[in-house]
N, C-alpha and C positions, 0 to 999 in steps of 0.2 A: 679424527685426524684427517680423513681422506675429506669430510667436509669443510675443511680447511683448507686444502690444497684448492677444491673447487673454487670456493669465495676469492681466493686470490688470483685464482685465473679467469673467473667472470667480471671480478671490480672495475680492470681495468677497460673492459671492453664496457661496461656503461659510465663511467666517467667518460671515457674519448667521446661517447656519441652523445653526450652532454654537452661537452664544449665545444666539439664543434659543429654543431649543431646550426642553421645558419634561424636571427632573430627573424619573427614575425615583423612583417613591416604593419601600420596601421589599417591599411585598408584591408586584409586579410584577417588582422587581430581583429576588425567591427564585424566582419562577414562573419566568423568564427560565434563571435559574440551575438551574433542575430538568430543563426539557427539556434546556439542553446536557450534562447530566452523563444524562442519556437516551440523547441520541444518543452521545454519546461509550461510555457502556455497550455499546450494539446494535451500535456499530461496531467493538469490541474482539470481542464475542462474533462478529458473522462473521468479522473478521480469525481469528480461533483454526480454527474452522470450515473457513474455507478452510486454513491451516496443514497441519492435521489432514488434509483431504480430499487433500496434495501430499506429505504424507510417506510414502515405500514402505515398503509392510506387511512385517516381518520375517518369514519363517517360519522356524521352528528344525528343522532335523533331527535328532531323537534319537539315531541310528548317528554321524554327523557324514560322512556319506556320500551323498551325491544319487542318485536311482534311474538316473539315466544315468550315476553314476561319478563318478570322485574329479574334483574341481574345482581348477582354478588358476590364480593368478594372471599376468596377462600386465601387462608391463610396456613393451614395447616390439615396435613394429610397422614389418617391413622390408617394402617392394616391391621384385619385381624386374620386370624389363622384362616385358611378358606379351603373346605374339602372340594373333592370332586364330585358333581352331582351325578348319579349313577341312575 
């Protein structure tokens, strides 16, 4: 109930400062609209940046051989019981 007392005593003060509110004229609405499309650019270009900075760098080996030997693939991993060597 008392949440309801509040809502009706806040409504009316964000309605008033809605309408009278005074309108964006154009030249302020483009200014407005320049910065976000600003930030939204700078925020793309570090989004990419970082991308970039988490993707692992391929190296190719020309043999198709690694200097420690042939490579492969493991697909699955068994444990067995393991004591402690004493």
């Amino acid at each position: 109930m008392r949440g309801f007392f509040g809502l009706v005593f806040i409504t009316p003060v964000f309605f008033s400062y809605a309408v009278f509110s005074a309108p964006l004229n154009p030249v302020d609405r483009n200014d407005i609209q320049q910065r976000q499309a600003e930030v939204i650019d700078q925020s793309r270009q570090q989004r990419d940046s970082l991308l970039q900075l988490n993707q692992p760098q391929a190296t190719v080996n020309p043999g198709g051989v690694s200097d420690a030997g042939q490579c492969f693939s493991i697909k699955d991993i068994h444990y067995r019981v393991m004591r402690p060597i004493s």
